[in-house]
C-alpha positions, -999 to 999 in steps of 0.1 A, spaced: 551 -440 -653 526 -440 -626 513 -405 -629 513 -406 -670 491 -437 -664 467 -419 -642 468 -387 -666 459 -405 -696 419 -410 -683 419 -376 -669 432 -360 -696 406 -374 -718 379 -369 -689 388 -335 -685 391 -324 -719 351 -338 -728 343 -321 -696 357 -285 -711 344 -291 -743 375 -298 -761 387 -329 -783 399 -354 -763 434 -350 -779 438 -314 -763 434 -329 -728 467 -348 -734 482 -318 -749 469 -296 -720 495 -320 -699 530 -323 -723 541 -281 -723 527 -272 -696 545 -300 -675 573 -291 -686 573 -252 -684 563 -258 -651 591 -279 -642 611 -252 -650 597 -223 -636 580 -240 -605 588 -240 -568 570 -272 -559 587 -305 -560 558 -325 -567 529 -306 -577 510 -323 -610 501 -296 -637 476 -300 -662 437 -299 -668 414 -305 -636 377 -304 -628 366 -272 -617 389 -252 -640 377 -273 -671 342 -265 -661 348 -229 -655 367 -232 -690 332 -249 -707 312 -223 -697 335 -192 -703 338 -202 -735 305 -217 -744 281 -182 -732 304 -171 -767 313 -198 -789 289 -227 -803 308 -263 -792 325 -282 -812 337 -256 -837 371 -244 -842 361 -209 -827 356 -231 -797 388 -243 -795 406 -212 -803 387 -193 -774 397 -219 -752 433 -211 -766 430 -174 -758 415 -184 -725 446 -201 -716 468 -173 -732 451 -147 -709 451 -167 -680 487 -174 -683 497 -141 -693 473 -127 -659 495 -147 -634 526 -141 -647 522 -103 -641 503 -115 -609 540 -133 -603 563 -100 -616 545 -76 -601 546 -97 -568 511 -97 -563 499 -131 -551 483 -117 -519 449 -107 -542 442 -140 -541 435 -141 -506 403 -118 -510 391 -151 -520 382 -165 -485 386 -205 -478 342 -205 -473 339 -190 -506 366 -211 -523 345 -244 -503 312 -235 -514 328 -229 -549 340 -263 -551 312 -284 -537 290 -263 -557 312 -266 -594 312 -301 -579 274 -311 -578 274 -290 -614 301 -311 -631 290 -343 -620 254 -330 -632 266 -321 -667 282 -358 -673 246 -378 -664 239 -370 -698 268 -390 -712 257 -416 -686 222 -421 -701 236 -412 -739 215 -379 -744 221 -348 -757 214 -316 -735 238 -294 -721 235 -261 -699 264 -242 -673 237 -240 -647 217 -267 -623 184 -255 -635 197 -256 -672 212 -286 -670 177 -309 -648 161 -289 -674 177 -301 -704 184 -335 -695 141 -342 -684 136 -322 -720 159 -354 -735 149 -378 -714 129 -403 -739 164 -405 -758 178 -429 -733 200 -456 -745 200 -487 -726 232 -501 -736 252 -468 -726 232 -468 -693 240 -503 -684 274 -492 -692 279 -460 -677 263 -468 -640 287 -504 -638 316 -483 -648 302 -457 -624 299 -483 -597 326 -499 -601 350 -467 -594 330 -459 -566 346 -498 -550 378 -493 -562 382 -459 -545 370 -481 -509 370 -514 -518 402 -528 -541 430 -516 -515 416 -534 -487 416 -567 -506 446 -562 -526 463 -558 -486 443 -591 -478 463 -610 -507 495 -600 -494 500 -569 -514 522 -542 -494 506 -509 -484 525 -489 -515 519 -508 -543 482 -516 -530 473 -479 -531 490 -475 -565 471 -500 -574 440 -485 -559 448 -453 -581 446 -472 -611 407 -481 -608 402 -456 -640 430 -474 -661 409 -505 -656 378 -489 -664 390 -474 -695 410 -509 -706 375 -532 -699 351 -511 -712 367 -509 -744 371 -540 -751 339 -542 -747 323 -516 -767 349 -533 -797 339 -568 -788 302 -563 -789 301 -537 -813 283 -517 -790 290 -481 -811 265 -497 -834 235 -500 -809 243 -461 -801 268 -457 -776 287 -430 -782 328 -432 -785 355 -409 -780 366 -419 -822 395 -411 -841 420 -390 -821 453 -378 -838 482 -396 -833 505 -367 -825 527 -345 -811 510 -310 -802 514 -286 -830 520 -255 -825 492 -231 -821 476 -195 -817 454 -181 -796 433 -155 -814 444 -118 -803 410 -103 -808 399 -77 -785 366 -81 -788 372 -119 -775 391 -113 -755 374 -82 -738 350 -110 -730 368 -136 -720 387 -112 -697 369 -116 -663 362 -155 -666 402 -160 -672 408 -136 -640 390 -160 -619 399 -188 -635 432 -176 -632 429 -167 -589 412 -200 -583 433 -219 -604 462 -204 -578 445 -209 -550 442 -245 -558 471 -252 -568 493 -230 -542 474 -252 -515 482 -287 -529 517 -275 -531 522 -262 -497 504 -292 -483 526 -312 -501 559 -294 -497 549 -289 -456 555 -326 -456 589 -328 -459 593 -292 -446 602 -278 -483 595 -238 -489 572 -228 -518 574 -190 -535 537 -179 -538 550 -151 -562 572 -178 -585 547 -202 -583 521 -176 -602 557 -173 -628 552 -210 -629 517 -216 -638 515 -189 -661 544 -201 -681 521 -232 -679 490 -216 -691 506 -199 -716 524 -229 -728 490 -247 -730 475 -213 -752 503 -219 -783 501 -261 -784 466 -269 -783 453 -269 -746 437 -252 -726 439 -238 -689 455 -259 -666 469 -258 -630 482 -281 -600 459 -311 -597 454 -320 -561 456 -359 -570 478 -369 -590 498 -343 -572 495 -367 -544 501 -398 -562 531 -381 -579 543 -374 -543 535 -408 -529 551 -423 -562 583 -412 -546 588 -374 -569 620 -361 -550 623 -334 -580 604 -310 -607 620 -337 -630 597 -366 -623 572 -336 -638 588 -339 -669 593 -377 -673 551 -372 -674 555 -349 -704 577 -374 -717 552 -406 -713 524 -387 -721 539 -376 -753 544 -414 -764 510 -420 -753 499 -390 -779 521 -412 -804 512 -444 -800 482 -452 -779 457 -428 -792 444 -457 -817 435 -476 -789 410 -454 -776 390 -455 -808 363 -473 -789 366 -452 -752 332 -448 -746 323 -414 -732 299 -431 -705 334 -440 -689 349 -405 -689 321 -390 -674 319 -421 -648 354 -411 -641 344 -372 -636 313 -379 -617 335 -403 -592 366 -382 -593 342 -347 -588 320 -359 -559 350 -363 -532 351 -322 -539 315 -316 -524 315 -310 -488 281 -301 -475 298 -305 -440 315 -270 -444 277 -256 -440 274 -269 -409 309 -263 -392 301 -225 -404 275 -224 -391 283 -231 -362 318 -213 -354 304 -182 -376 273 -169 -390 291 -147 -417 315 -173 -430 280 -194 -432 268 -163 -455 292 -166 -472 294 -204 -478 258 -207 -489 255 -171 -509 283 -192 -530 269 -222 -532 234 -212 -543 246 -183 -568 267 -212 -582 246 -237 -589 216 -211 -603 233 -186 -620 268 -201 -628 303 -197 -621 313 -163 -627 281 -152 -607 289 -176 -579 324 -168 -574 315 -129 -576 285 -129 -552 308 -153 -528 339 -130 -527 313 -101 -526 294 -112 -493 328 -120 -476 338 -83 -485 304 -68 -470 307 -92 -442 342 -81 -438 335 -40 -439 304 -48 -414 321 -63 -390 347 -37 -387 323 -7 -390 313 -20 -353 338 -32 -339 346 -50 -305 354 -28 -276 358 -31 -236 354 -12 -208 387 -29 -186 399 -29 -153 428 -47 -137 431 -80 -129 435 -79 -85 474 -83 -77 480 -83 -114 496 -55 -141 465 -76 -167 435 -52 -174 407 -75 -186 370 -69 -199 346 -57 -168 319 -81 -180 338 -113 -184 362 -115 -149 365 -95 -117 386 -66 -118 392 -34 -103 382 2 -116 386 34 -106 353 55 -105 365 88 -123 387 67 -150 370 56 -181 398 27 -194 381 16 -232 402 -8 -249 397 -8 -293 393 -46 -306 399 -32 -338 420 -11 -366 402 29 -372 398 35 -404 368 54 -424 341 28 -417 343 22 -379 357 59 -370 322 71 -365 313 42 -341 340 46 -316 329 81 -309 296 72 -305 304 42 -286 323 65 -262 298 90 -253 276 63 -246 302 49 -221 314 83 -206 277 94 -198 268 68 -175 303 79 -155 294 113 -138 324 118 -118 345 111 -151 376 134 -151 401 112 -172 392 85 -202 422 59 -215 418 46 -251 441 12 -251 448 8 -282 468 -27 -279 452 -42 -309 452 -13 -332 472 -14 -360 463 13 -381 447 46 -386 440 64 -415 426 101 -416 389 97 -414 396 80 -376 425 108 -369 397 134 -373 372 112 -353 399 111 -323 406 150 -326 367 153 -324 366 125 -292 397 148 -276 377 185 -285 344 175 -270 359 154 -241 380 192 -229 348 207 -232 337 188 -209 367 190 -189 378 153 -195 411 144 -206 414 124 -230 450 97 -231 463 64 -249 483 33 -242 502 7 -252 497 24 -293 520 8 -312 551 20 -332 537 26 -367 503 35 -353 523 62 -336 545 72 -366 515 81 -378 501 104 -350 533 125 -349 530 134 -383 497 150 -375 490 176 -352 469 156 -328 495 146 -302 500 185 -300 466 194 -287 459 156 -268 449 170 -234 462 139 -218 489 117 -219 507 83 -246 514 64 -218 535 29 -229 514 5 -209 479 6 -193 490 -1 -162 512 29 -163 483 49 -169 464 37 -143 486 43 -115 496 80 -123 457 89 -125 446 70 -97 469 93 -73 462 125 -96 423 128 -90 
């Protein structure tokens, strides 16, 4: 009861934020529940319509469609449909580990960015204009173009509402614990803020008749069970709406796979990333045939359905179940809903998502992750979703790949008294003169193969009485062809110069590897298992 309570406002909320009618917001939450329930890991993850994936929805489908049509809605149909059909091969196929290419900077600077956007697009409902836009500059733009159309009464309206969530969110606990309420029921209570919003102002849009001095209302909604529907099966639709349901789709995962593991770490519960993609593409796809749209785990109502005390998927579809009746019966009541109230409840709801502190901590603990934060961030809010999320996962790639085309390596030397060979720069260790010991920070493969042979000629020609070099390659994992042929070039001009060339410590795969080549054949040195091992046989064989 709590969490169909709480889902009714966002429902609506959500659904004006993707464009839809507010009726599919409450039908993006009954099948999809429900299908989730079933094919779900999580015991207490929410499904249903939430900010950022309504907004990626609004502009997926409005760069093709004109709003408010029915070609609207059945795009946002087929939206769903591919979505849901995408991560339930994701889920077959066992593929869940693509959506860790995108990186937690770019999947911050995503949200704070979709967050300033969303709660951008609903000032217009605030101030009762029209306007519209999928971008910050489109969106300043059109709401200072309609800017003389400002009605008063849905102003007064919107910011109260507007600054009224704002003290429920810090304000009502506190003094609902000061009149003896206990801690549960007072942050129940405090969750219900946008139930009381949507109850007072209402009544008073109907008591003042306030629809007839221009403030707009959600109107007539159907009283209803979903019907069934159907996506359209187009290909030139959905050819276009292909990439925006992929990342819809990935961070709709994302999203939801971290609310649930959060949730299920708690009381030390196991999710299945790869059933969890089954269950939220059964979801989508139930949301593509009865009128919704895409949907995933909601971080909170997820948390209230938790706190609420949801020991099972079931309490998932007892919300299916209430917000079914709601669909029946209380859908006359909202008649006078003013819109100014749903977006207050966006705005509110969306602003807790933008984090402008994540800049700073990046900044601070790594340049590149910064890159990467504020390449999203900016490509988001100027050119858009899709753009944003590309350019973000993008950088983090190039970042990536430059990183490990140089990677970190140290001349080492032991530790006095010890068997620990540590960095020459950083502690005070002992060396042997004609014993070049270079330990790899780093996998070889084809970008940073290159680099480790000129990084060792550098290092062997400032040691003149060099007769034996030890690659330890502790930390390597792999090595793919491009490096095998780099070392075979590192062992052919090291004999040449009548150095030998040995390893240490290589690891079991990484030598599986080697002995399928030729290269251990012609190694003029030694695979010695540790570096210690090493050292001592050459330091008495000078």
């Amino acid at each position: 009861m709590i969490v169909t309570i709480m889902l009714i406002p966002q429902s609506l909320a959500y659904a004006l934020l993707a464009g839809m009618p507010p009726e599919a917001g409450i039908y993006a939450s009954i099948a999809p529940i429900v299908l989730y329930a079933i094919f779900g890991t999580s015991r207490a993850l929410a499904v249903g319509p939430v900010a950022v994936v309504s907004l990626m929805t609004a502009a997926a489908v409005g760069n093709i469609v004109e709003g408010g049509t029915a070609d609207y809605v059945t795009a946002a149909l087929t939206l769903a449909f591919l979505s849901g059909a995408m991560l339930l091969a994701l889920g077959l196929f066992r593929l869940g580990f693509l959506a860790n290419f995108l990186s937690h900077p770019v999947i911050a600077g995503f949200i704070t960015a979709s967050g300033i956007l969303i709660a951008a697009s609903q000032l217009r409902h605030i101030l009762g204009i029209g306007g519209g836009g999928h971008t910050l500059v489109d969106i300043l733009g059109s709401l200072w173009a309609h800017l003389g159309e400002v009605n008063f009464a849905t102003v007064v309206l919107g910011v109260a509402t507007t600054a009224f969530l704002f003290w429920v969110r810090g304000g009502l606990k506190p003094m609902l614990r000061r009149m003896g309420v206990g801690p549960r029921m007072a942050d129940i209570g405090a969750k219900m803020g946008p139930v009381l919003a949507i109850v007072g102002t209402t009544l008073a849009v109907w008591a003042f008749d306030l629809g007839a001095k221009g403030v707009a209302v959600v109107g007539e909604v159907p009283q209803s069970l979903p019907s069934l529907t159907l996506p359209s099966f187009s290909i030139d639709l959905m050819s276009q709406l292909f990439v925006p349901a992929l990342l819809i789709s990935i961070i709709g995962f994302v999203e939801s796979i971290s609310v649930a593991q959060t949730l299920a770490a708690k009381k030390r519960q196991r999710i299945d990333p790869d059933q969890e993609l089954i269950g939220l593409g059964s979801a989508n796809l139930g949301a593509a045939f009865t009128g919704g749209f895409p949907v995933t785990g909601g971080f909170s109502r997820s948390v209230v359905n938790f706190d609420a005390g949801a020991e099972t998927p079931a309490a998932g579809a007892y919300t299916a179940v209430g917000l079914a009746l709601a669909g029946l019966f209380l859908t006359p009541l909202i008649y006078f809903l003013p819109k100014a109230t749903l977006a207050a409840t966006i705005i509110v709801a969306v602003l807790s998502l933008v984090d402008f502190s994540i800049l700073k901590r990046a900044w601070v603990f790594s340049h590149a992750d910064f890159a990467a934060v504020s390449v999203t961030i900016f490509m988001t809010l100027i050119f858009g979703v899709e753009i944003g999320v590309g350019a973000g996962v993008f950088t983090s790639i190039l970042v990536h790949l430059y990183k490990t085309s140089q990677p970190h390596m140290a001349v080492v030397g032991r530790v006095p008294g010890t068997e620990h060979f540590r960095n020459v720069l950083r502690h005070e260790v002992e060396t042997q003169p004609h014993v070049l010991s270079l330990r790899v920070d780093e996998s070889l493969y084809f970008p940073n193969a290159r680099y480790l042979e000129d990084q060792l000629a550098a290092y062997a020609a400032d040691k003149p009485e060099l007769t034996d070099v030890v690659l330890m390659f502790s930390a390597v994992n792999e090595i793919d062809l491009s490096a095998l042929e780099s070392l075979e070039a590192i062992n052919s001009r090291l004999k040449d110069a009548y150095i030998r060339l040995h390893l240490s410590e290589v690891k079991g795969p990484v030598m599986d590897r080697l002995k399928r080549s030729h290269f251990l054949d012609e190694l003029t040195g030694e695979v010695f298992l540790s570096q210690h091992a090493a050292i001592c046989q050459l330091a008495s064989t000078k």
